[in-house]
Phi, psi and omega in degrees: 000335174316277187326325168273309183304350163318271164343351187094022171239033186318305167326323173287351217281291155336325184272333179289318194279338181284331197240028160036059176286095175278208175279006166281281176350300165332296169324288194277002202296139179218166191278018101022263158311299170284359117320293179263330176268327207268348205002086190246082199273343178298122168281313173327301200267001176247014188272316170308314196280342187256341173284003156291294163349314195262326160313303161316326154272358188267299185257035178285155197246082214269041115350278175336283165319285196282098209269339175256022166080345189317308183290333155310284210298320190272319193299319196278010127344250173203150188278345171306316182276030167271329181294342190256012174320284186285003157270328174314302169306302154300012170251004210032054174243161192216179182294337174300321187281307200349272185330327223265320207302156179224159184307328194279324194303304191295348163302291176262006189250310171309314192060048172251076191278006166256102213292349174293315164298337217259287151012282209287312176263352163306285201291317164313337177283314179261069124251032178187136172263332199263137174269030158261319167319325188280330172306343237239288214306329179287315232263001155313352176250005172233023193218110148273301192230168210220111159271137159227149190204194198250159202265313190310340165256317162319309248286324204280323194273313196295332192281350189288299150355286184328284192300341189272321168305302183310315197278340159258030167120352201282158189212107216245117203248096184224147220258127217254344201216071196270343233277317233285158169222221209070251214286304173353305183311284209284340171291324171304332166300313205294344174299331194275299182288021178274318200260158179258007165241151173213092204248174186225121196275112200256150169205172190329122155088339227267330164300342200280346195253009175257347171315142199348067162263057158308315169291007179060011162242054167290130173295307166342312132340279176304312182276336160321307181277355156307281172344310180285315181308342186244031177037037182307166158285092196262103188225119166283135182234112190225116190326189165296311194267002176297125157230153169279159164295195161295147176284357203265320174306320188281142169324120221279343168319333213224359190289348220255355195278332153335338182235012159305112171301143141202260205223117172260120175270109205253110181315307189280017187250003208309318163311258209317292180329332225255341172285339167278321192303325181286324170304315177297306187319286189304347177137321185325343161219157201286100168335292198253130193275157189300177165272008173287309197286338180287299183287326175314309181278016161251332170299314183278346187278291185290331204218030182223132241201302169302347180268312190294337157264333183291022170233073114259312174302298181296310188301345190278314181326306187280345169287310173310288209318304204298015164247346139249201219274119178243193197268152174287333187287299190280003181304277146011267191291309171327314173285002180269331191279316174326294170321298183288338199268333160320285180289018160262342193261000000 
């Protein structure tokens, strides 16, 4: 109660302590209430105390309490249906019932007495019988890509990814704190099933802990494999110092990420990466190479001997070239040739 006697409700401060408003009370309190009993006859002032009141439930913190998440689930909503967090929970509802709610319910079980708010949980409700759907459905309209790396190693290039992906319009989900665990595991998938990209930042080593991970519990693991169950858009971004294991390490659900075309990444290059990296998002290039482009690179591997020096040859030419004076247009294709001769070698 100390926070409203701050605010100017000092007067008041005797009539709470008489009738022991703690802080549950406090939560369910209605004007009502703070009308007759609490005698707070000033309609004006009882206008005040509850749009405090409900401030106070928007950020109030029900973790403790809430075990389904329900108060996640209403903020991403809306932040208004957050007030009704804590009588939803003391009525025993959980994220589950939702859909089961009928209009008279959200009224007397809810105390959801603003038929806009009614309205609002309505319309969310009926586009989905499952409440992971609707969640999957909000949070797809604030996620295009879901970065995932390793932390010990990753940590510095996916946020770089991040902020470069952000400058260009992009709206970007990268998840900084995986240790944790329970409820925590699954918003993060859901998060993976929001975006419509996916990319995976391979750096030194980043792989090795997927070695006979048959129980899948590697995040890395996990979140690879979302991805694929949910037919993401799957784009590798690969240090410098990356190489893959054999494929026989890996899992076999996840094996297949080996033959994924993607982005070999060079810091000083960093534009020209992030112009493939975009290309690859809109579609423009291919993830996976055909089987022509397949045999072709087992062919140029084994028995050309000559092709691995002229692209040794060309990378010293783009090296040379870019020191003297060119046009910003060859400027261009040089760091794009650059970009490309790297990830072929």
């Amino acid at each position: 109660m100390y926070k409203f006697v701050q605010i100017g409700f000092e007067s008041y401060a005797d009539a709470f302590a008489k009738h022991m408003v703690d802080g549950d009370l406090l939560l369910l309190l209605t004007e009502k209430e703070l009308e007759q009993d609490l005698q707070m006859s000033s309609a004006l002032l009882r206008k005040r105390f509850i749009r405090e009141l409900e401030s106070l439930k928007i950020a109030a913190d029900y973790g403790s309490v809430d075990e389904s998440q329900l108060d996640q689930f209403l903020m991403s909503l809306s932040p208004e249906l957050s007030v009704y967090t804590y009588q939803m929970l003391g009525m025993g509802l959980n994220r589950n019932l939702l859909p089961s709610l009928t209009d008279e319910m959200m009224k007397t079980v809810c105390g959801m007495h603003n038929p806009i708010h009614r309205l609002k949980l309505r319309q969310a409700l009926q586009d989905s019988k499952h409440i992971d759907d609707i969640e999957v459905a909000i949070l797809s309209k604030q996620i295009d890509v879901f970065i995932s790396y390793r932390r010990s190693t990753g940590n510095q290039l996916a946020s770089l990814i991040k902020v470069l992906l952000q400058l260009r319009g992009y709206k970007v989900f990268i998840d900084v704190d995986k240790l944790y665990a329970g409820k925590f595991d699954s918003s993060l998938l859901k998060n993976i099933q929001a975006a419509k990209h996916f990319i995976l930042v391979l750096t030194p080593n980043s792989l090795d802990r997927l070695f006979n991970d048959h129980n899948c519990e590697d995040w890395i693991h996990k979140e690879l494999r979302c991805a694929f169950d949910h037919h993401k858009n799957v784009i590798p971004i690969f240090d410098q110092h990356f190489d893959f294991p054999a494929d026989t390490d890996l899992p076999a659900d996840i094996r297949h990420i080996t033959r994924y075309n993607g982005v070999r990444w060079v810091h000083d290059y960093q534009e020209a990466c992030m112009d493939k990296v975009e290309r690859f998002i809109k579609g423009e290039l291919n993830r996976t190479p055909s089987i022509g482009q397949q045999q072709a690179s087992v062919t140029s591997s084994t028995s050309n001997g000559t092709q691995q020096r002229k692209i040794s040859a060309r990378w010293s030419i783009a090296k040379t070239t870019q020191k003297c004076s060119v046009t910003r247009q060859q400027h261009n294709e040089i760091s794009n040739n650059r970009c490309m001769v790297i990830f072929l070698k």
